[in-house]
C-alpha positions in Angstrom: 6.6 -3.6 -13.3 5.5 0.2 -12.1 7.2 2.9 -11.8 8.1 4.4 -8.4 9.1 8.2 -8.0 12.8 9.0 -6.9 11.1 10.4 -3.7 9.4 7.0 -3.1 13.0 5.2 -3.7 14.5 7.3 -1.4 12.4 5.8 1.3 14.3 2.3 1.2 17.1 2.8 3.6 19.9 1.1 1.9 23.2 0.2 4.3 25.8 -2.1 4.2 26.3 -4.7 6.4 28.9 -7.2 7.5 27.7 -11.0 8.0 29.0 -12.3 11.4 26.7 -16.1 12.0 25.1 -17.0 9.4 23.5 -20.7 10.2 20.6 -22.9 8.4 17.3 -22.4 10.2 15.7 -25.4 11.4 13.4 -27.6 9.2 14.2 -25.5 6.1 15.8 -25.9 2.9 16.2 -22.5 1.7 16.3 -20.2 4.5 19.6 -19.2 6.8 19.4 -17.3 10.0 22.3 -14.5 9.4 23.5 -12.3 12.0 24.0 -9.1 10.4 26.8 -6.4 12.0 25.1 -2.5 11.1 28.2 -0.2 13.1 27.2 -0.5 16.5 23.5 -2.8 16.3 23.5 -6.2 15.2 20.2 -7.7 13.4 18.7 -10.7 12.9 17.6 -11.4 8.9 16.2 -14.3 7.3 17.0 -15.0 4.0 16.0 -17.8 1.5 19.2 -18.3 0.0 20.6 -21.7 1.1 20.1 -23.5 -1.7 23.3 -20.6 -2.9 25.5 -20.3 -0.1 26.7 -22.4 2.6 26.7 -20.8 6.1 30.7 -20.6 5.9 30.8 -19.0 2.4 29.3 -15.7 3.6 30.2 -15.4 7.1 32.6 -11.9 6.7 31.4 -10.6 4.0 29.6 -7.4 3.7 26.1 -7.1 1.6 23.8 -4.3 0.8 20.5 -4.9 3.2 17.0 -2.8 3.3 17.5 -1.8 6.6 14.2 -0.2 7.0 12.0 -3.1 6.2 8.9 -3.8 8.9 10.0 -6.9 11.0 8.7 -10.4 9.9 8.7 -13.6 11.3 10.2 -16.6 8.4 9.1 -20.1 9.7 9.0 -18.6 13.1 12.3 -16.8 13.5 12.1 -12.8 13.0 13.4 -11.2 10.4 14.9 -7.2 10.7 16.2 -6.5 7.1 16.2 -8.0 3.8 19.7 -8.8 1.9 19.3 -7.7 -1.9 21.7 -9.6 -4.4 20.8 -10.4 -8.5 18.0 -13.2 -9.7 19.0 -15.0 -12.2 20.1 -18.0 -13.9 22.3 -19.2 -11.8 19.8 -18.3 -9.2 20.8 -16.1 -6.3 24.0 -14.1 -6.2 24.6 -11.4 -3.1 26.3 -8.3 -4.0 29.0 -6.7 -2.5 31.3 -3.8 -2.2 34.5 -3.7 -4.6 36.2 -2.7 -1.2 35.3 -3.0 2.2 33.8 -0.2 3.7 32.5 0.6 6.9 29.6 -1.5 8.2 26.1 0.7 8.8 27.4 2.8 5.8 24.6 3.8 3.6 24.1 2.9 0.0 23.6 5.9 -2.4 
């Protein structure tokens, strides 16, 4: 993988977020529709992890997001944000705060 500078991280605006709907998107297996509480704006992200998580598992909790990620549309739904959570061998698993914390509060 290559090396980024620290000014080139600094670029990804990191925030946490608090999920509020999270539901599977139509004619999918992997992806959920979640609706994603930022402080005062609410987002839209797509995210292939249902094959992890069943909608009711993460509705509440709070995730770190890239908040500052171009808009995409997943299967025809648009995507604002990107939820970032560990790969591995027991595939997908979101991270989260130790304690909750403010929703819109950056990650640094």
């Amino acid at each position: 993988m290559d090396k980024i500078s620290f000014d080139e991280f600094k670029k990804a605006d990191i925030r946490i977020g608090t999920i509020k709907i999270a539901e599977k998107v139509e004619n999918t297996d992997k992806l959920l529709r979640l609706e994603v509480e930022f402080g005062d704006e609410v987002r839209q992200i797509v995210s292939g992890i249902a094959q992890y998580y069943q909608p009711e598992e993460i509705i509440g909790k709070q995730c770190p997001f890239v908040y500052n990620l171009e808009p995409r549309t997943i299967c025809g739904v648009e995507s604002n944000g990107m939820i970032l959570g560990i790969v591995g061998e027991v595939g997908f698993v979101a991270l989260s705060p130790l304690k909750e914390v403010s929703s819109g509060s950056s990650v640094g």
